[in-house]
Backbone as numpy.savetxt, mean C-alpha at the origin, in Angstrom:
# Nx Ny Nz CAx CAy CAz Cx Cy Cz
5.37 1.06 4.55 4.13 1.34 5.25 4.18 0.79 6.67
4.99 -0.55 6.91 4.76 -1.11 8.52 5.46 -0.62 9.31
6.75 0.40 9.05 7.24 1.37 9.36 7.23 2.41 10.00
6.10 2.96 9.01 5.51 4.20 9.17 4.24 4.04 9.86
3.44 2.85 10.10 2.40 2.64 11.06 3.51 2.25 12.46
4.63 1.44 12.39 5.20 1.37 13.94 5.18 2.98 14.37
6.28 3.81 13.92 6.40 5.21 14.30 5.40 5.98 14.46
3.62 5.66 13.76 3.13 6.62 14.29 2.57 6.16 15.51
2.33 4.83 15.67 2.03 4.03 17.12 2.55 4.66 18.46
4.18 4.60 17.83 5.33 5.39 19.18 4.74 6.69 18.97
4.60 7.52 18.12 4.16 9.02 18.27 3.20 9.05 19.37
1.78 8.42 18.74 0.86 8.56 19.69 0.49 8.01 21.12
1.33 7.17 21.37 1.60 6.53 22.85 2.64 6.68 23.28
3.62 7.12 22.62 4.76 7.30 23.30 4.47 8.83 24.06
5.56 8.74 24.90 6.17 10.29 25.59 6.14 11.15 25.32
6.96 12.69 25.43 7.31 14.02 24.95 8.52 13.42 24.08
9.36 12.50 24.74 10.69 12.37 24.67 10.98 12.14 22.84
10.29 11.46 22.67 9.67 10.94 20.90 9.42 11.09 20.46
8.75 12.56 20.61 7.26 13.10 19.71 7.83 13.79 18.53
9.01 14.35 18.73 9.82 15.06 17.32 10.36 13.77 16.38
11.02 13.16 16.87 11.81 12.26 16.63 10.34 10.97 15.41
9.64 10.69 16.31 8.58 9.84 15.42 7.94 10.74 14.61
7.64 11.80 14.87 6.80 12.63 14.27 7.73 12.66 12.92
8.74 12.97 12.98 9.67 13.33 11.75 10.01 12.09 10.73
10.01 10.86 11.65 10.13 9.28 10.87 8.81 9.17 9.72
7.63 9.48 10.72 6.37 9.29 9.69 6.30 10.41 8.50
6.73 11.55 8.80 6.60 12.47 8.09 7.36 12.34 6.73
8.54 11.89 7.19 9.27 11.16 5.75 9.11 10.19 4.93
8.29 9.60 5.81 7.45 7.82 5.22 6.43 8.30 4.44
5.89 9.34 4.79 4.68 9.52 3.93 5.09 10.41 2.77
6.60 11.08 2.69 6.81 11.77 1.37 6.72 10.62 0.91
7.86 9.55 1.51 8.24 8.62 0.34 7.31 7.87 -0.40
6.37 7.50 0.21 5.32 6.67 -0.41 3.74 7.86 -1.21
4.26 9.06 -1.11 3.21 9.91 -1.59 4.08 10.05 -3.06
5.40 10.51 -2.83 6.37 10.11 -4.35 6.50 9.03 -4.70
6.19 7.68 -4.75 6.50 6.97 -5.05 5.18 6.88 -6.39
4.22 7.56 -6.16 2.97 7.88 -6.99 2.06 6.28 -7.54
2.11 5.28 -6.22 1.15 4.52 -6.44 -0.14 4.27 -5.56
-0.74 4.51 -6.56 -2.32 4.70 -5.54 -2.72 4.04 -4.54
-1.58 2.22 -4.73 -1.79 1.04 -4.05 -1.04 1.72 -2.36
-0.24 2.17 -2.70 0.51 2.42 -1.79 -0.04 3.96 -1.22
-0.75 4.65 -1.46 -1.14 5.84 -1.05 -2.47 5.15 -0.25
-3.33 4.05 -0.77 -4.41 4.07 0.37 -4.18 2.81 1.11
-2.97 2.10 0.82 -2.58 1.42 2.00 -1.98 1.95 2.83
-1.25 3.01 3.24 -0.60 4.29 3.91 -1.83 4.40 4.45
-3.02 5.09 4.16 -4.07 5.79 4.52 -4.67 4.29 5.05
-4.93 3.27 5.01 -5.69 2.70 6.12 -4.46 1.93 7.21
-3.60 2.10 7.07 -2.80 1.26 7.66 -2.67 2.42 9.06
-2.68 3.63 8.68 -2.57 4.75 9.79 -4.06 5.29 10.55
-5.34 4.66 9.46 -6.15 4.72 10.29 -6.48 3.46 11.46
-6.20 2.05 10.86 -6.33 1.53 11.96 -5.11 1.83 12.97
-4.34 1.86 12.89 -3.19 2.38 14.02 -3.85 3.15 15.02
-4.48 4.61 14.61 -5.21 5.29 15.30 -6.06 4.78 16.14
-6.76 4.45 15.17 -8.64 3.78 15.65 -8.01 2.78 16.89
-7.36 1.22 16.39 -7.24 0.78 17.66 -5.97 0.93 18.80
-5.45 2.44 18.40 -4.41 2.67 19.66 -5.25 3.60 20.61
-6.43 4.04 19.79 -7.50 4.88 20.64 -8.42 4.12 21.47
-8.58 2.94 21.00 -9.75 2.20 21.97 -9.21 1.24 22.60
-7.65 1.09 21.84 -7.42 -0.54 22.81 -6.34 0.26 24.06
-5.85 1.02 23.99 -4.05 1.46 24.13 -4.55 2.37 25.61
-4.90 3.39 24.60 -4.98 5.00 25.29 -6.03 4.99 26.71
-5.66 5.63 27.38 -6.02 6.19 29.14 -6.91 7.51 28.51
-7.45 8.05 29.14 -8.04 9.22 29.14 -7.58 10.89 28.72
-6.25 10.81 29.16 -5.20 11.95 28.86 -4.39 11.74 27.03
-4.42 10.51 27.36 -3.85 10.10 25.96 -4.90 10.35 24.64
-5.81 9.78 24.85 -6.65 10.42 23.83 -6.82 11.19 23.35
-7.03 12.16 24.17 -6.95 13.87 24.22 -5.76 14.10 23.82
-4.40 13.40 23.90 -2.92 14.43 22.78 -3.16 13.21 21.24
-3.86 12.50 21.00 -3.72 11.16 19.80 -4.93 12.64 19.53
-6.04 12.71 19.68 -6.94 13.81 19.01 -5.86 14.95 18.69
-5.42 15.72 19.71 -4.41 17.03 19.35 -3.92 16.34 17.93
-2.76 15.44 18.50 -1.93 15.38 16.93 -2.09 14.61 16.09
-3.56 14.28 15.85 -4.05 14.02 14.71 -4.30 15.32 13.79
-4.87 16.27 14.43 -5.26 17.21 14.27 -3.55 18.33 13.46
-2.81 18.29 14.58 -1.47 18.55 13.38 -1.22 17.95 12.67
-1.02 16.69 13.08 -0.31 15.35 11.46 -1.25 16.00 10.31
-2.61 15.85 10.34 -3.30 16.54 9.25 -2.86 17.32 8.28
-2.80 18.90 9.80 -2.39 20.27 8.98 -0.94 19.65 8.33
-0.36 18.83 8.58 1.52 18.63 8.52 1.38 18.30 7.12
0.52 17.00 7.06 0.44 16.49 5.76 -0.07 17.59 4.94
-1.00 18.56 5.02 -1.63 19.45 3.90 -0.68 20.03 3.42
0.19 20.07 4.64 0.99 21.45 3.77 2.61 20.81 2.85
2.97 19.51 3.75 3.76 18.75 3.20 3.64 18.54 1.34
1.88 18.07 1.31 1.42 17.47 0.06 1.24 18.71 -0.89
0.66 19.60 0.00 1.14 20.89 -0.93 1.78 21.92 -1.39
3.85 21.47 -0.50 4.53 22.21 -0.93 4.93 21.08 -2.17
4.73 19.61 -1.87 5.11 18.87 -2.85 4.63 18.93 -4.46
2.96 18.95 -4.43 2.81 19.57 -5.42 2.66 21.12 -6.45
3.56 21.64 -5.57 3.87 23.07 -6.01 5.48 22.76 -6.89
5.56 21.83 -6.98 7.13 21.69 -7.84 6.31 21.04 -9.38
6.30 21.47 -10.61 5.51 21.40 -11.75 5.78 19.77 -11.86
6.76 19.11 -11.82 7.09 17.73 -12.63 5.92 16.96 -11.36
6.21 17.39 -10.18 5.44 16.43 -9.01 3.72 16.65 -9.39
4.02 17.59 -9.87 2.43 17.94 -9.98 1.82 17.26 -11.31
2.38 17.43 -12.14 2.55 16.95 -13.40 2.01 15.32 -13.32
3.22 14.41 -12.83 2.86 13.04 -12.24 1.96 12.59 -11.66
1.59 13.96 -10.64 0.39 13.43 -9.37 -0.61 12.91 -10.46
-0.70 14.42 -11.40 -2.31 14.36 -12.25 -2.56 13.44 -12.79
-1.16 13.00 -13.51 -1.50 11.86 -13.96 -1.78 10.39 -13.64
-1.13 10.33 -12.64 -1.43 9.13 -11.51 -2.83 9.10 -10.83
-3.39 10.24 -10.49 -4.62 10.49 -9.45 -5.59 10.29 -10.37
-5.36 9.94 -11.67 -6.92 9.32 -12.28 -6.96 8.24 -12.04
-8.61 8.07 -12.63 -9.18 6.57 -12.04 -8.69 5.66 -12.69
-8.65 5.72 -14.40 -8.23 4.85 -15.43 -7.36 5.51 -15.89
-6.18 4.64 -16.24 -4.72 5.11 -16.81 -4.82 4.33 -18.28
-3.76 4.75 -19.25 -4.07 3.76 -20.49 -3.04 2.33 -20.35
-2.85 2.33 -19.18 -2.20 0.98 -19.27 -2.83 0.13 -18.03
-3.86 0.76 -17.90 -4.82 0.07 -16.90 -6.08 -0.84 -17.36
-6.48 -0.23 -19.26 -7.21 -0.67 -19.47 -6.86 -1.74 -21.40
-7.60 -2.25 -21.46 -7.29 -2.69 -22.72 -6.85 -4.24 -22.91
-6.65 -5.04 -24.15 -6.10 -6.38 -23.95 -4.24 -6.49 -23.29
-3.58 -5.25 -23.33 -2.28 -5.29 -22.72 -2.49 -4.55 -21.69
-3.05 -3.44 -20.90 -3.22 -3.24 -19.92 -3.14 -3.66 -18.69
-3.03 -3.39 -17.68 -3.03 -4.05 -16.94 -3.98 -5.31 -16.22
-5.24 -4.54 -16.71 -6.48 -5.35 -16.01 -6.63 -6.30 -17.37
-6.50 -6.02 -18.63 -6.07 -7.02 -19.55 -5.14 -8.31 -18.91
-4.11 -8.17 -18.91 -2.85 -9.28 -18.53 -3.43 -9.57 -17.16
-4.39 -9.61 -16.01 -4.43 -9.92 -15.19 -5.49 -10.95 -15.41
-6.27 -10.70 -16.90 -7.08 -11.74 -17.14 -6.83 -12.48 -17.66
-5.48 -12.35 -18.96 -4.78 -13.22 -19.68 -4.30 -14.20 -18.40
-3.56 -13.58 -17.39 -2.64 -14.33 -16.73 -3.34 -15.43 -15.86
-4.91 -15.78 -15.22 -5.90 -15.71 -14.81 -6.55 -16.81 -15.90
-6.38 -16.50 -17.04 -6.85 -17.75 -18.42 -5.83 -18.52 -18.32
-4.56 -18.55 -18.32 -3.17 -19.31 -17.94 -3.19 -20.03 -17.18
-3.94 -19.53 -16.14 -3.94 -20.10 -14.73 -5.25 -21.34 -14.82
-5.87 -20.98 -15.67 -7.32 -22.40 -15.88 -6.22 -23.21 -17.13
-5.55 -22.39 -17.66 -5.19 -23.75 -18.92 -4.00 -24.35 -18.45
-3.29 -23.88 -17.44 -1.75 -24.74 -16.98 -2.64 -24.58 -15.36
-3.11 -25.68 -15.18 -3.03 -25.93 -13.36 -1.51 -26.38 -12.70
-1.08 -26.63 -13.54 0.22 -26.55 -12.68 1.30 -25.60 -12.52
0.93 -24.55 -13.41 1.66 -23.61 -12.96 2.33 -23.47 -14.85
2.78 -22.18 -15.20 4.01 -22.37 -16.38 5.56 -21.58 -15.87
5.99 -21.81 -14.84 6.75 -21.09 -14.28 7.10 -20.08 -14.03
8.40 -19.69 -13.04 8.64 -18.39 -12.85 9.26 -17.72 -13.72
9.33 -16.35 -14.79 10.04 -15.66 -15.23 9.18 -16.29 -16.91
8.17 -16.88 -17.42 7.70 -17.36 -18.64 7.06 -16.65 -18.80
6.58 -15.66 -18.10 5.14 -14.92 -18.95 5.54 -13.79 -19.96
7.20 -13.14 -19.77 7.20 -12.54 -20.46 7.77 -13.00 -22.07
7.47 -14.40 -21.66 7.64 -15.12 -23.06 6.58 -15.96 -24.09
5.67 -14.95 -23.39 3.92 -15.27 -23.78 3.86 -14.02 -24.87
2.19 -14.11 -25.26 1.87 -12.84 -26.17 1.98 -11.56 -25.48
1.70 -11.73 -24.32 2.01 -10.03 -23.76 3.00 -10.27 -22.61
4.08 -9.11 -22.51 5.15 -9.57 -22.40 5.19 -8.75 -20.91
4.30 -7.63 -20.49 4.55 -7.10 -19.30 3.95 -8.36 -18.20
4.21 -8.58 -17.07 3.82 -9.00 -16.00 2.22 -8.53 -15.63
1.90 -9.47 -15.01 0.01 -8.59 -14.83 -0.29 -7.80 -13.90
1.13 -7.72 -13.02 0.95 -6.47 -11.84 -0.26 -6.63 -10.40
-0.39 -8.14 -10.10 -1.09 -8.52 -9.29 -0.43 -10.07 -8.89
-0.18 -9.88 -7.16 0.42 -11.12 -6.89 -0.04 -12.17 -6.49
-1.91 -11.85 -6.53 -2.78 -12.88 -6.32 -2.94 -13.86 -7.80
-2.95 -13.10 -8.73 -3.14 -13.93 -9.74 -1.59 -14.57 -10.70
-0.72 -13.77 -10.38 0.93 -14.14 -11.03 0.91 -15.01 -9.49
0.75 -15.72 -8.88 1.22 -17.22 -8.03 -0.02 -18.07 -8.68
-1.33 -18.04 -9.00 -1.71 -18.79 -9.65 -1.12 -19.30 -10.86
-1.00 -18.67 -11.62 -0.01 -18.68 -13.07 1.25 -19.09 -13.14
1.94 -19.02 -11.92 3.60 -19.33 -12.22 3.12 -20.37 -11.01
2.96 -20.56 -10.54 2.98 -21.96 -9.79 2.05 -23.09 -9.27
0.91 -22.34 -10.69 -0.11 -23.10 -10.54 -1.34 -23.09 -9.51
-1.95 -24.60 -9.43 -3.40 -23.88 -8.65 -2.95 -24.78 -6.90
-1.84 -25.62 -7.27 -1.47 -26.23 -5.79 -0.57 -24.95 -5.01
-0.03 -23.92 -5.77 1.28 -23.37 -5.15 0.17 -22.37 -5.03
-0.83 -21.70 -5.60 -1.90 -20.77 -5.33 -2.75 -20.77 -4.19
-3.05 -22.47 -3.64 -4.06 -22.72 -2.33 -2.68 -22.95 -1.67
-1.72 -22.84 -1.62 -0.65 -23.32 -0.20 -0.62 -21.82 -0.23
-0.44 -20.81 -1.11 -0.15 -19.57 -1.02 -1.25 -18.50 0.35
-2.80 -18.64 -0.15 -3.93 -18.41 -0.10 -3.77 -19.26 1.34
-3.17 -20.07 1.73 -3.52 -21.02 3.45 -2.55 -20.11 4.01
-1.17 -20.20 3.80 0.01 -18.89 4.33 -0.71 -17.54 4.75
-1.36 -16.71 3.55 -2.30 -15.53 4.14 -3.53 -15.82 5.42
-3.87 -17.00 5.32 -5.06 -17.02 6.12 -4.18 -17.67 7.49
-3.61 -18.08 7.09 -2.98 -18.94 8.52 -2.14 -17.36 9.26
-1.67 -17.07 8.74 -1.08 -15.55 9.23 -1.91 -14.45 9.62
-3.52 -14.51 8.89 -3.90 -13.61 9.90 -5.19 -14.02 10.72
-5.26 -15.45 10.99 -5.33 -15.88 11.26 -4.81 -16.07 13.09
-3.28 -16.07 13.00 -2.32 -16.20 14.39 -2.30 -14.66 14.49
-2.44 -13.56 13.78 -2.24 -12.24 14.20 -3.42 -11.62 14.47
């Protein structure tokens, strides 16, 4: 994704000289992460390229510039429609999308589910404050990982390695 927000940055402020060249970087960034079929990653794509926009439009752009960041927004759009819908014109992609593009999956819900084990892992985390290490949970009652890295650093390294964790995020955006 930080990738594919640098390149569309250069698209839209950059030159003529770039405009194929970035245009074609993002365009591949966004198959990859539209196949990769995680939702996490489909609307972090989608805000990571809207703020790009938003503040290369108010902080960046001159008057002329605006006016081609509007133009090729306006293609990137059409690019993506038709990208996303030659992609799901292949049955297996389509197949996956459907099943991915719901709200609740069956391993999203339930005591092994995902949002299950994120509460198990989360109860772990009040009964071991110090952590039960790295690589133990799948030697607990439920054996998948809880698929969240806010609550697996509480759990594997406890509630001291959780607030040094939690100061790292804030101190970082914080200086950025």
């Amino acid at each position: 994704i930080l990738p594919a927000a640098y390149a569309a940055q250069r698209l839209l402020l950059g030159g003529r000289r770039g405009l194929i060249l970035n245009g074609l970087i993002v365009m591949a960034l966004l198959v990859g992460v539209f196949v990769s079929f995680s939702r996490a990653a489909w609307a972090s794509l989608a805000a990571a390229m809207l703020i790009v926009f938003v503040l290369s439009f108010l902080l960046e752009a001159d008057g002329r510039k605006k006016v081609r960041m509007l133009i090729l927004a306006m293609i990137g759009a059409g690019c993506i429609v038709v990208a996303i819908g030659g992609l799901l014109s292949i049955p297996t992609v389509s197949a996956l999308f459907s099943e991915r593009a719901t709200v609740a999956e069956d391993y999203d819900s339930g005591a092994t589910g995902r949002f299950g084990r994120q509460g198990y892992a989360f109860g772990l985390a009040l009964d071991h404050p110090l952590g039960i290490g790295p690589g133990q949970f799948a030697h607990l009652r439920v054996k998948e990982e809880p698929h969240d890295t806010f609550v697996t650093v509480l759990h594997v390294y406890g509630w001291g390695g959780g607030f040094c964790f939690y100061g790292l995020l804030l101190l970082t955006l914080s200086r950025a």
